[in-house]
C-alpha positions in Angstrom: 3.6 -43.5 6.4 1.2 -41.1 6.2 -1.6 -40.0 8.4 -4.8 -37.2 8.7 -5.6 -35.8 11.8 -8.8 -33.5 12.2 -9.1 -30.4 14.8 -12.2 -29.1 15.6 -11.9 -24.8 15.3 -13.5 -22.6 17.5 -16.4 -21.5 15.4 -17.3 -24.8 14.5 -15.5 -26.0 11.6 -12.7 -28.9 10.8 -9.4 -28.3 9.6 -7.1 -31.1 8.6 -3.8 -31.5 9.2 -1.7 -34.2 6.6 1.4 -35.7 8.4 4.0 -37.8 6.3 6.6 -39.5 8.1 9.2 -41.5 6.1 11.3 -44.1 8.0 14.7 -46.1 6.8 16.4 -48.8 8.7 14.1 -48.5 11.5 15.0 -44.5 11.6 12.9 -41.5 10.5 14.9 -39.9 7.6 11.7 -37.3 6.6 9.1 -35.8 8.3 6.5 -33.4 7.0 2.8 -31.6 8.0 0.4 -29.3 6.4 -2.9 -28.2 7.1 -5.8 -28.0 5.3 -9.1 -27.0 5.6 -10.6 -29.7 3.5 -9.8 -33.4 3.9 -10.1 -34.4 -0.1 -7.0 -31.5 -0.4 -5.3 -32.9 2.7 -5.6 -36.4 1.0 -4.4 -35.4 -2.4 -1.2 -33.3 -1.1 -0.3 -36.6 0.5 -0.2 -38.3 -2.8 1.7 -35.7 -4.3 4.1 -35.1 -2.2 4.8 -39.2 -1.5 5.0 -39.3 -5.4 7.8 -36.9 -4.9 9.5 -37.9 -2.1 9.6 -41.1 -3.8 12.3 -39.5 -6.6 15.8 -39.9 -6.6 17.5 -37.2 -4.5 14.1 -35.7 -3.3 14.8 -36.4 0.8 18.1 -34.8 0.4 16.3 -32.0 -1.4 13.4 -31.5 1.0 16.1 -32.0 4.0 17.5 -28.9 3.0 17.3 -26.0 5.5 15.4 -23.5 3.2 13.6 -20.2 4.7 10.5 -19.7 6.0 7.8 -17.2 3.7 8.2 -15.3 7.0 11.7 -15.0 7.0 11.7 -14.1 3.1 9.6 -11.3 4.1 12.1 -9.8 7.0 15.0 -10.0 4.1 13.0 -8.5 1.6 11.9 -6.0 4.4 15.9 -5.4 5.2 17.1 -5.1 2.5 14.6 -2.8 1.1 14.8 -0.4 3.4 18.7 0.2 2.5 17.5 2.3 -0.3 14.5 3.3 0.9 11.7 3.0 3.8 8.7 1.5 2.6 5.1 2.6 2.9 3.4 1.6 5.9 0.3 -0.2 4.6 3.0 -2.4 2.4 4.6 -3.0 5.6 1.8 -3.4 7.9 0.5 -6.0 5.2 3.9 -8.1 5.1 4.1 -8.1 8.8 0.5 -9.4 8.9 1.3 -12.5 6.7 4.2 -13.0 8.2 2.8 -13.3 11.7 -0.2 -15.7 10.0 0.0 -19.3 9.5 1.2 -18.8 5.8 4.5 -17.1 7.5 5.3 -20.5 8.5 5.5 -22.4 5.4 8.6 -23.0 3.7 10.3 -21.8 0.4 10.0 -25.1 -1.2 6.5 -25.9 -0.5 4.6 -22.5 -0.9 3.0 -23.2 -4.2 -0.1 -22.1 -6.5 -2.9 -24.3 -4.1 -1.7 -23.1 -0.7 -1.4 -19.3 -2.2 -5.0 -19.9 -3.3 -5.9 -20.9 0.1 -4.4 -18.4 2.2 -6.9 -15.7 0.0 -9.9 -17.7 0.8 -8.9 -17.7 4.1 -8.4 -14.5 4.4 -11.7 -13.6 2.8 -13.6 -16.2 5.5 -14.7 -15.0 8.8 -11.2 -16.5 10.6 -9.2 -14.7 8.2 -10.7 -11.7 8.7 -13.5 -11.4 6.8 -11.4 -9.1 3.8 -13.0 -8.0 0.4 -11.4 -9.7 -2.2 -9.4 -6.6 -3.0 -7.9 -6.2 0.2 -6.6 -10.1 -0.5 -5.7 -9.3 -3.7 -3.7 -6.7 -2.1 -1.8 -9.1 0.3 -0.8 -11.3 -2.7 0.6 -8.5 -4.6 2.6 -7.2 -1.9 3.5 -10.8 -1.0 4.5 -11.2 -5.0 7.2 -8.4 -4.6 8.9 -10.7 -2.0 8.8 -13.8 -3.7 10.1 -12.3 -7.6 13.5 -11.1 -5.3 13.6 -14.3 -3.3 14.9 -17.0 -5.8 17.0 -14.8 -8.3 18.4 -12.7 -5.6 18.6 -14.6 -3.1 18.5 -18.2 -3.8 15.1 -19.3 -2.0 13.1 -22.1 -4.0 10.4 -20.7 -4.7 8.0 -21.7 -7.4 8.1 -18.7 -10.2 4.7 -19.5 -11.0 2.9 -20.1 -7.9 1.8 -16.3 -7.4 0.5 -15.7 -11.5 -1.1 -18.9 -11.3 -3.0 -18.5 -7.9 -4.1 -14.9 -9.2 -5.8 -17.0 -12.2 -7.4 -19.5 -10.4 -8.9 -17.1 -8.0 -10.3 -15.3 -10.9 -11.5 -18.5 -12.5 -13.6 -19.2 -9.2 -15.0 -15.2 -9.3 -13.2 -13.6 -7.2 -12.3 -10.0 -8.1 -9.0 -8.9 -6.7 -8.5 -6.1 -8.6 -8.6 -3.0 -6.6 -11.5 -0.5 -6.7 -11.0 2.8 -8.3 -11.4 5.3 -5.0 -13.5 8.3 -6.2 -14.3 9.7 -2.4 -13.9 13.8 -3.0 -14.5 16.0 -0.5 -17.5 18.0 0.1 -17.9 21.6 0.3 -18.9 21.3 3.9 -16.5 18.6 5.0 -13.6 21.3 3.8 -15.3 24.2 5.5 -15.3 21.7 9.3 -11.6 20.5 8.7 -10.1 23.9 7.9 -11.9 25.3 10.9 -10.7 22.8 13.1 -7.5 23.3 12.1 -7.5 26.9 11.9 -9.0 26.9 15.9 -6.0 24.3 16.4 -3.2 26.6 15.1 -5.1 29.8 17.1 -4.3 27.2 20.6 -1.3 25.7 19.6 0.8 27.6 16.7 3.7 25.3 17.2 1.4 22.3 15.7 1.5 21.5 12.2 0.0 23.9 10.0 -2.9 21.8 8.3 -4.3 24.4 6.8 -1.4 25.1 4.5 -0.8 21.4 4.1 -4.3 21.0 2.7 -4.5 23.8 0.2 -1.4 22.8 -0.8 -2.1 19.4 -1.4 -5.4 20.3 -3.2 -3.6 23.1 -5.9 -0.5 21.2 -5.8 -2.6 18.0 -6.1 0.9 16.8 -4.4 1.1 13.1 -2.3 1.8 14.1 1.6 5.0 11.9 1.3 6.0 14.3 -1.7 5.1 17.5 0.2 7.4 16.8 3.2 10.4 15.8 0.9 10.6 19.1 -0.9 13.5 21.2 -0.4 13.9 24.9 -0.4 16.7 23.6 -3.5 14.0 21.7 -5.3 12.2 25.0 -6.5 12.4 26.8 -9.5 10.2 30.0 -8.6 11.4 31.4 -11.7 9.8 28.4 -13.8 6.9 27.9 -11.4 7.7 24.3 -11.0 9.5 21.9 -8.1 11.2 18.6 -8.3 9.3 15.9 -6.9 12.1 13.3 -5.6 10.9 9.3 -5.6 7.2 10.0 -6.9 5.4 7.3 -6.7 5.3 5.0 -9.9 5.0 1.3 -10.4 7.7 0.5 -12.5 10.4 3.1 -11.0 10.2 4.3 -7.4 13.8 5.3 -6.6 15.8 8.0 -8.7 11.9 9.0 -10.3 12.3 12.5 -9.8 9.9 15.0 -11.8 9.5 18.7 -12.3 6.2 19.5 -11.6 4.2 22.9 -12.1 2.8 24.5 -9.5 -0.3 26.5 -10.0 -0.3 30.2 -8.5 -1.8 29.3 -5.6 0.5 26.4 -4.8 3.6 28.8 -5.5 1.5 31.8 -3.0 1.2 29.1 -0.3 5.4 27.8 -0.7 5.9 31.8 -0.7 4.8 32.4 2.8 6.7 29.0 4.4 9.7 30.5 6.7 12.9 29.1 5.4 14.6 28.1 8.9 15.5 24.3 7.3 15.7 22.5 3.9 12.4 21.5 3.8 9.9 23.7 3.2 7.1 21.9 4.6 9.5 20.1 7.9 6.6 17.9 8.8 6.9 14.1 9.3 4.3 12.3 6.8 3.0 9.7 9.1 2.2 12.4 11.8 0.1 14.9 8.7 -1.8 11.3 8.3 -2.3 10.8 11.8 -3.4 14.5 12.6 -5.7 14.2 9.5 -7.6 10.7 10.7 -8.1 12.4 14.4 -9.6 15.5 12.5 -12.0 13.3 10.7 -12.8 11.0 13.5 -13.7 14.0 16.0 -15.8 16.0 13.4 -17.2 12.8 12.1 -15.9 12.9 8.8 -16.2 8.9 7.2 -13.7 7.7 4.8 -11.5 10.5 3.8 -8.0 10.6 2.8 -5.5 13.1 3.2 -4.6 11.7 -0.3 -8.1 12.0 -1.8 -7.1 15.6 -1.7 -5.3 14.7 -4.8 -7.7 13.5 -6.8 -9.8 16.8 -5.8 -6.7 18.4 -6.8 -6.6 16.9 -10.5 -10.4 17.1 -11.1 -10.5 20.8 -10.1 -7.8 21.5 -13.1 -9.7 19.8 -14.9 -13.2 21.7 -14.2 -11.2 24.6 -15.3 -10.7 23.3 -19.0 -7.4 22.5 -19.0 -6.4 19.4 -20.9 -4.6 16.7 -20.5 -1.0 17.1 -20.6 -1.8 20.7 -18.9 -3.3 18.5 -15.8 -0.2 15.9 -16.3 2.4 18.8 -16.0 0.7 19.4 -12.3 0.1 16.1 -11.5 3.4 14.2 -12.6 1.0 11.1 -13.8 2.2 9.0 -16.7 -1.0 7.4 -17.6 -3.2 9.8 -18.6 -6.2 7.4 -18.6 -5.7 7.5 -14.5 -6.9 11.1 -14.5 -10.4 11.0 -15.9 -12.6 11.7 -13.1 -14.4 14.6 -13.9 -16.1 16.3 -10.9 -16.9 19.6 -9.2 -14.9 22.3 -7.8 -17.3 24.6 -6.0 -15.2 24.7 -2.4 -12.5 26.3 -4.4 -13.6 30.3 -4.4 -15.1 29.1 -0.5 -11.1 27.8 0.9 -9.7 30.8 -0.5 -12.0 33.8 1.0 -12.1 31.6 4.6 -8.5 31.8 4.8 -8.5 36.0 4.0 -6.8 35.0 0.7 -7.2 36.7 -2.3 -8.7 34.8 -5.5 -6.0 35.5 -7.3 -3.6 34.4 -4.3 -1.0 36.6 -5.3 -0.3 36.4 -1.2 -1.3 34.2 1.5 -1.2 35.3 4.9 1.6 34.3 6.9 0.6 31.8 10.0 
């Protein structure tokens, strides 16, 4: 037997929730519920699902005691973090589906249409009202759990729900691909944020030393994650270059480790870094972003990145004519194509002479 019921939401709308309930000599063997928030869907996953409950071996089957999508997630989230912490806006983002309605469904029954619908939801007003990149976003992260789930772990999930949701969204003209970010920052913006941090080292020398995290994040054109692994073992001084441990890459994250070059001034800056531990910069990475959003927030600075220092990094190499695999050597990228952007570098000479270091920066005073 199955049944609809309709609820009334709060901002006005219906959402439908389809119940099938399944009995056998007078006792209920099966009982299932989804919500929708059309009733022609709610009606037509009711048809499906009686069509396969109505196989041989299908009650056993969807009996089974399978996992939830959150519970996938808090593996996947585990186990991960064995080898390696992940990034807090992946985490933040699994957390967030897994405390929404989709956290609830099961292994078995998370397929292309309900993937489909958690997007559009998210992109609605209840949802939170996302761009379609930032939804695009959740699905990818979400796709990372669900490629491990079934052929590590055993969950039924449907292989193809994720590809195929990611084309029917497309089909309906949604673009969840991800902007390019080409936010740089100004001349002036750089001039407020090294003051303020130069008036913050003046009151408080046992803070972080922004300045030297941001000059060397701009000639180093370095990730702040990168800059705080970096040992005192990891330079080459005599080759001008460091190993970068883990960078960042889509197809190999753990055991990536690069030599990079550093440009003179990155090497002046590392040069004037006391060497009490084994990192040379012995900052914690989520505390450098935190002290760089309060920065921008109190000298009303709008949308800029610590990391958008490296992309000012890598356009400022490239402003001084030096090609491609020149740039590469710095940068550590692979794809070449991701280093186009072509912009100015006039707050160079200005960082320089407002710190009292010399163009050349054979030396950077010591703070």
């Amino acid at each position: 037997m199955a049944t609809i019921r309709v609820r009334k939401r709060t901002n006005g709308s219906s959402s439908y929730t389809a119940q099938i309930r399944l009995i056998r000599d007078g006792a209920q063997v099966y009982q299932e519920s989804q919500t929708f928030t059309r009733k022609q869907t709610a009606q037509a996953w009711i048809r499906k699902r009686e069509a396969e409950l109505d196989q041989p071996g299908a009650i056993e089957r969807a009996n089974r005691e399978g996992a939830t999508v959150k519970e996938m997630i808090e593996r996947y989230v585990l186990e991960m973090e064995k080898a390696r912490a992940l990034g807090k806006t992946k985490l933040a983002t699994l957390k967030a589906i897994s405390e929404s309605y989709l956290g609830q469904i099961n292994d078995q029954d998370l397929n292309c249409q309900i993937l489909v619908e958690y997007a559009v939801w998210r992109m609605g007003s209840e949802g939170g009202g996302v761009l379609p990149q930032t939804a695009g976003n959740d699905l990818a992260h979400l796709g990372a759990v669900l490629s491990i789930a079934r052929p590590a772990w055993g969950y039924q999930v449907d292989p193809h729900a994720m590809g195929d949701a990611r084309k029917v969204l497309r089909k309906l003209g949604y673009n969840m691909r991800s902007r390019e970010r080409d936010r740089r920052p100004t001349l002036d913006e750089l001039d407020k944020l090294l003051t303020h941090f130069q008036g913050i080292l003046a009151y408080r020398p046992s803070s972080i030393n922004m300045l030297k995290m941001t000059a060397f994040a701009l000639f180093s054109t370095r990730r702040q994650e990168e800059i705080t692994r970096i040992k005192w073992a990891d330079l080459d001084e005599a080759g001008n270059r460091v190993l970068v441990r883990d960078m960042k890459n889509p197809g190999q994250k753990l055991g990536n480790d690069v030599w990079c070059h550093l440009p003179p001034e990155a090497m002046a800056i590392i040069q004037t870094m006391p060497k009490a531990v084994e990192e040379i910069f012995p900052y914690n990475a989520e505390s450098i972003s935190a002290f760089w959003t309060r920065a921008c927030k109190f000298l009303g600075i709008n949308d800029l990145h610590f990391h958008d220092l490296r992309h000012e990094g890598v356009s400022r190499l490239f402003e001084m004519d030096w090609d491609i695999p020149r740039v590469a050597s710095v940068s550590g990228h692979r794809d070449w194509n991701s280093m186009r952007r072509r912009l100015g570098m006039e707050w160079t000479s200005r960082l320089i002479t407002m710190n009292g270091w010399p163009t050349s920066c054979a030396a950077v005073k010591a703070r």
